[in-house]
N, C-alpha and C positions, 0 to 999 in steps of 0.2 A: 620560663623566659620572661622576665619584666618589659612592659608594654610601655613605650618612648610617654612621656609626658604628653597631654592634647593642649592646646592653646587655641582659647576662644578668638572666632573669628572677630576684629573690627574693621567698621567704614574709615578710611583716611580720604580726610579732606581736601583734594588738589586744587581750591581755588586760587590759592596763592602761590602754585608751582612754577607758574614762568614771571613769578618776583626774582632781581638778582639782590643777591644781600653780598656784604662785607663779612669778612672774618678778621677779625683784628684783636692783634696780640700785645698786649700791656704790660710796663713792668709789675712787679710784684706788690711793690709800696703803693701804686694807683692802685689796684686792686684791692687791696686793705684798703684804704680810705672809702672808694666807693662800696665796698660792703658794708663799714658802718655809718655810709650819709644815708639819712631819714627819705622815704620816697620824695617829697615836696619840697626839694630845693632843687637848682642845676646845679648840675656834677663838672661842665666842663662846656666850650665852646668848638666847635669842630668849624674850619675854615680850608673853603676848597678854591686853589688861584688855579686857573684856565689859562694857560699862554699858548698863542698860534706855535705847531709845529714841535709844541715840547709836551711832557708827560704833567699831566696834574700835578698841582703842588698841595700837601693835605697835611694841615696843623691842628695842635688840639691846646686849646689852652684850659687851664682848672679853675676852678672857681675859687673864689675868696673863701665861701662856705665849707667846702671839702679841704681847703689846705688850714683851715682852721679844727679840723676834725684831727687833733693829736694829743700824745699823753707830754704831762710835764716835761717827763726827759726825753721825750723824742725830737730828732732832727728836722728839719724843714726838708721838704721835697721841691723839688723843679716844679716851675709854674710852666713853662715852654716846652713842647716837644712836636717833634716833625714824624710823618707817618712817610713810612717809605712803601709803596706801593705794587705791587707784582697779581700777573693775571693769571687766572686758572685757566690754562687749556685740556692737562691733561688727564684730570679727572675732573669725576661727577661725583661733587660733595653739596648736601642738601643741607638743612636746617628744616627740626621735626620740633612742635611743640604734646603735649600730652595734656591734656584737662582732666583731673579725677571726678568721681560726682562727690555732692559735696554728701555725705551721711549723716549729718545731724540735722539735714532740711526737711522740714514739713512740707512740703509741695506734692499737689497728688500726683503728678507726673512724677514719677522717680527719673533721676536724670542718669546717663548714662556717659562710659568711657568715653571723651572724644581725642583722637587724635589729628593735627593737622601739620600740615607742609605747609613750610611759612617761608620756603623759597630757596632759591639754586645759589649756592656760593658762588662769584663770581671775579672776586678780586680778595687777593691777603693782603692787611696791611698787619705791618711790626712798628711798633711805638716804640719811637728812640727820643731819651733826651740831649740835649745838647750838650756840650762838657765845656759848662759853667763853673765859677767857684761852687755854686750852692751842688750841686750832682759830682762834685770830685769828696768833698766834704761828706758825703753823703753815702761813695763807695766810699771812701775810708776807714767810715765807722761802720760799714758793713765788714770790710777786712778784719778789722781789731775785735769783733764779734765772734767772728770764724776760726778765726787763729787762737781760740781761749779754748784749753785744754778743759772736756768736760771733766775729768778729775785731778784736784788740783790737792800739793800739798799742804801742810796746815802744822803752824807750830803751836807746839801746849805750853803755855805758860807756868801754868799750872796742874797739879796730878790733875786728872779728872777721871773719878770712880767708875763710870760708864765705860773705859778702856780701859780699866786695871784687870791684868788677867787673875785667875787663880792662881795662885800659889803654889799648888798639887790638888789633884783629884783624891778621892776619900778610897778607891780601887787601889790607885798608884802606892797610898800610904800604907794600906792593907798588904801589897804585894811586897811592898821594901820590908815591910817588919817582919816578914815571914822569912822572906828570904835571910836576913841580917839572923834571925831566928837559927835557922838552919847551916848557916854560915859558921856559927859559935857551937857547933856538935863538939864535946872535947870526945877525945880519943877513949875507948875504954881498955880494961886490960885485955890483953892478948886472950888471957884462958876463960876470960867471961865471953870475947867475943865468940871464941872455940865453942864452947859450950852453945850459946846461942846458934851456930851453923848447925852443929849434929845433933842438936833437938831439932831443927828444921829439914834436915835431911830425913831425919826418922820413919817424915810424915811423906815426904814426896820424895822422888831421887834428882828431880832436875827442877834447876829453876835459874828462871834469869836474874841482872846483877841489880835492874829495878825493886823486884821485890826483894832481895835479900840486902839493899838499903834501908827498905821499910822494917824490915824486920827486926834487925838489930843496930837503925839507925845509927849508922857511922860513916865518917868522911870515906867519899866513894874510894880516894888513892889509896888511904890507910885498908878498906878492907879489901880492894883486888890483892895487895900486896899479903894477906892473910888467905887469900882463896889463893891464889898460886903457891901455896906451901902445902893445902892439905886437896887442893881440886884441879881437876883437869877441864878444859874448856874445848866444848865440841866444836868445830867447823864443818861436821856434815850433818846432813838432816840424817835421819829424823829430828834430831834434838840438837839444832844448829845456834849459834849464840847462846847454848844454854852453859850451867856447871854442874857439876856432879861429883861427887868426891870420889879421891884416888881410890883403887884395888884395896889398899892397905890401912883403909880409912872403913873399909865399910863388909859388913857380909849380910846373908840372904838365908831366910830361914827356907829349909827344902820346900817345904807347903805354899810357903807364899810365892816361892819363886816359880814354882810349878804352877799357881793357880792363877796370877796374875801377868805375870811377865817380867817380875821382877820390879816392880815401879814401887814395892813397901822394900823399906829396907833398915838395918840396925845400923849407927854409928856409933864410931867412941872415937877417943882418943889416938889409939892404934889397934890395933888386929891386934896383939896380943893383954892388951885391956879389955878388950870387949870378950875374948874367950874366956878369960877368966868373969869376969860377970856372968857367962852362960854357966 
């Protein structure tokens, strides 16, 4: 049985546990800009108006420095936005910082993990801009962004080699000349073909219509039409899809048929050819 993982105990720091902090949610574009403004400049101006009897009013304006932080083709972002405010009652959300030690320090104290609690969430704001010309302009060209299909079609002007397919594979070419090969079998004569079956019968008494293609390679119509004149065709097993030539096509010398089962056997022409050959 595998023993759960241990996790080294650390001290967490509660000095700053009964600090309330903000949670606040920014569009996307603020956030891009402030990840790449340099530590040492302001990012923005935060302005908080206090009226008797009403809720806080809390604005954020940007700075010149971050709204100049863009590429060539980028659009301009809102400079004004208002933070709409709402309280945490009914949870307990914290804010946890971590400090690693640093490992390339020469210090003879070695420093250690610290963790600390940097205080109680106690209010959410959401950053909303105002719908100015500059923030309508602004989703617009986030829309026509979104709406671009990531793959897109593409006319050729011209051939281009990198998309030209093959022609045929070097298999395919191999497979058609064979075939076209085997296609052009011309028919042989009847009594050559004859002759080729009952030399083959000689040797086995049954056999399917595969190898007796091979054998005396001929179009497969042409020679069923020659095997239904001198063989019968079995449908029961033992010897089921096989041929075998007719009663009158073949005999059985006593010995072999005694000793074997009958599986050697003489052909000819017809039973009364073949007697006289014995």
């Amino acid at each position: 049985m595998a023993t759960p993982p241990t996790h080294i105990e650390k001290d967490l720091d509660l000095s700053n546990a009964g600090r309330g902090v903000w949670l606040v949610k920014v569009p996307k574009y603020i956030a891009n800009k402030w990840e790449k403004a340099p530590g040492n400049i302001e990012v923005g101006k935060l302005k908080i108006t206090k009226n008797p009897g009403q809720k806080a009013a809390v604005s954020l304006k940007l700075s010149e420095a971050v709204l100049a932080l863009k590429d060539p083709d980028e659009e301009d972002i809102p400079k004004q936005h208002r933070l709409d405010v709402s309280t945490v009652t009914r949870q307990m959300l914290g804010v946890f910082s971590h400090l690693s030690p640093n490992t390339g320090s020469e210090s003879i104290v070695p420093e250690t993990e610290k963790l600390y609690m940097e205080g109680r969430i106690v209010q959410k704001l959401e950053c909303r801009p105002y719908a100015d010309k500059c923030y309508m302009k602004l989703k617009l060209e986030s829309i026509k962004r979104a709406s671009v299909p990531v793959r897109q079609m593409q006319t050729l002007e011209r051939v281009v080699q990198n998309f030209k397919p093959v022609s045929d594979h070097k298999h395919n070419i191999e497979y058609a000349e064979k075939k076209k090969a085997e296609g052009k079998k011309m028919r042989d004569d009847k009594d050559a073909v004859l002759d080729m079956l009952f030399a083959a019968f000689e040797k086995h008494q049954y056999y399917n219509i595969r190898d007796l293609v091979k054998i005396t390679r001929q179009p497969i119509v042409y020679l069923k039409e020659i095997l239904n004149e001198v063989c019968n065709y079995n449908l029961k097993n033992p010897h089921r899809n096989m041929w075998e030539l007719k009663p009158e096509y073949r005999h059985y010398n006593k010995d072999e048929k005694a000793g074997d089962g009958g599986n050697s056997s003489t052909a000819g022409k017809s039973q009364d050819n073949s007697d006289d050959s014995s």
